[in-house]
C-alpha positions in Angstrom: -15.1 -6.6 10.5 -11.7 -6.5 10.7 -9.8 -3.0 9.3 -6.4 -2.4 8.6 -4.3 -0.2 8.4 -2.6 2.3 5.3 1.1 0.7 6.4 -0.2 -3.0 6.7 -1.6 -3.2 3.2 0.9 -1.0 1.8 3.5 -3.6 3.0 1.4 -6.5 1.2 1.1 -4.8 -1.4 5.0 -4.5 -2.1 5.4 -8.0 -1.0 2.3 -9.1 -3.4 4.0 -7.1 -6.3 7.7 -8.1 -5.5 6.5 -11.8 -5.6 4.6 -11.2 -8.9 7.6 -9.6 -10.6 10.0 -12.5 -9.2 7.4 -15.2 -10.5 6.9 -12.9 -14.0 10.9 -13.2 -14.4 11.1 -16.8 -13.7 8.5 -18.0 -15.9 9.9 -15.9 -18.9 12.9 -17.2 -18.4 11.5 -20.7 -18.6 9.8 -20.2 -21.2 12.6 -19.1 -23.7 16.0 -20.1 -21.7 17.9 -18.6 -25.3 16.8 -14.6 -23.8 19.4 -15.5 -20.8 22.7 -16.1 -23.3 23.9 -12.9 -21.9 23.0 -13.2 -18.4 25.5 -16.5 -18.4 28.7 -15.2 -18.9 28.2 -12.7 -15.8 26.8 -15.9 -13.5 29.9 -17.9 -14.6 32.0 -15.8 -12.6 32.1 -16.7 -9.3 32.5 -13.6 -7.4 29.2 -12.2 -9.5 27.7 -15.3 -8.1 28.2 -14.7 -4.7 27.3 -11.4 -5.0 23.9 -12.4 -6.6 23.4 -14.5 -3.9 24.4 -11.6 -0.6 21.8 -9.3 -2.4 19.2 -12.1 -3.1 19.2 -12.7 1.0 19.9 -9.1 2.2 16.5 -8.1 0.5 14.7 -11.2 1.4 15.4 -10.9 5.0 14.5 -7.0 4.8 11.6 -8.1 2.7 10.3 -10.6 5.6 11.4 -8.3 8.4 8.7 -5.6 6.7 6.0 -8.4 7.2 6.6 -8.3 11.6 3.2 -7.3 12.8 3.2 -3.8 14.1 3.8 -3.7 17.3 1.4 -0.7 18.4 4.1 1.7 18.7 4.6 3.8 15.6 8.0 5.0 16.8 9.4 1.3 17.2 7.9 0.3 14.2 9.6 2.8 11.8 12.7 2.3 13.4 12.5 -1.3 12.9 11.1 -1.1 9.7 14.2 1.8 8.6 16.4 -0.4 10.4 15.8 -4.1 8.2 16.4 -1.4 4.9 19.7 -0.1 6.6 20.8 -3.7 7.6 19.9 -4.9 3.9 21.5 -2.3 2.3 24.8 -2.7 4.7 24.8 -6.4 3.7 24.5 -4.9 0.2 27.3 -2.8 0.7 29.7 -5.7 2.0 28.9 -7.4 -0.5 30.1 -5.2 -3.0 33.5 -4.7 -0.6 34.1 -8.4 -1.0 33.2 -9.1 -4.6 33.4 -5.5 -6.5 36.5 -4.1 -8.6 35.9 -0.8 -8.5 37.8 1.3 -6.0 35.6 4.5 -6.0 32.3 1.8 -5.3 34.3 -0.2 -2.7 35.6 3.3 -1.3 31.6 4.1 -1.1 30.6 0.9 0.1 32.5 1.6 3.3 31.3 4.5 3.7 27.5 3.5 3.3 28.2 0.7 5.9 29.5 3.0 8.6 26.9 5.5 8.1 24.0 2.8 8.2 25.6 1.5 11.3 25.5 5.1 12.9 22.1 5.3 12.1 20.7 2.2 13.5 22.7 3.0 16.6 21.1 6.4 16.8 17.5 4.7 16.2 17.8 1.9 18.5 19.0 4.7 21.1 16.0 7.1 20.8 13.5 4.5 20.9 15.1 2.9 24.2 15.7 6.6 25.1 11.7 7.1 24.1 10.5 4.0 25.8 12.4 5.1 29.2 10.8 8.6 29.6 7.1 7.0 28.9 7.3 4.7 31.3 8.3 7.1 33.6 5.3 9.4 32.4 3.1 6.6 32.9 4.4 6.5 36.5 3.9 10.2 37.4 0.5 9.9 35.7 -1.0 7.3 37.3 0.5 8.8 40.6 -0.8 11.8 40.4 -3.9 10.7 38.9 -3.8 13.5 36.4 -4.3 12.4 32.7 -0.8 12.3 30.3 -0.4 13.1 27.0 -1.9 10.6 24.4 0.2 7.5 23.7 2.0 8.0 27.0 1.1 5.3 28.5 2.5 2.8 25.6 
């Protein structure tokens, strides 16, 4: 019998209930095209356009790189799974810097894109950092034959 775990069925969950609400959406919308009257006047501007379209494949590539099997490492996990949401919502943020108005959101948006950045930086580091000193635990373990802590060996 195969069990799994809180974070793998969480994450289907989302996906299940993203993919509901997107396929709930699109068949109202085909149903009665006359509810969208308002939506077309934003759509025919181009820059909302493009901007529809960034977010549309910032969140569907942090959507499908939440579905990567977990790689049995819960600290490389999170940080990739923190990382997809920091690379979506920098890919949000230029997005807005390219298409938005608004000088106070544009002023924000580069500041959310600099912080993300420092923060996948600092993420990618401590794992590496992480991996580095267990591998060298692992050594000295099995050297000394003495057992390590748990999960040093991964």
């Amino acid at each position: 019998m195969a069990v799994f775990s809180r974070a793998f069925i969480r994450r289907r969950i989302i996906s299940l209930a993203a993919s509901l609400s997107v396929s709930a959406t699109t068949f109202e919308l085909a149903q009665d095209p006359g509810k969208t009257h308002h939506l077309r006047s934003a759509i025919n501007d181009p820059g909302e356009r493009q901007f529809l379209f960034a977010k549309d494949a910032a969140v569907s590539e942090m959507a499908q790189a939440s579905l990567t099997p977990p790689s049995g490492d819960v600290d490389r996990d999170f940080v990739a799974m923190i990382a997809a949401r920091d690379q979506a919502t920098m890919e949000l943020a230029r997005a807005a810097l390219m298409y938005g108005h608004n000088d106070e959101i544009r002023r924000l948006a580069r500041d959310i894109v600099a912080q993300q950045q420092h923060d996948i930086s600092a993420m990618k580091q401590a794992v590496g950092n992480a991996s580095v000193a267990q591998s060298n635990n692992a050594g000295r373990t099995a050297a000394s034959n003495v057992p390590g802590p748990p999960g040093a060996g991964r």
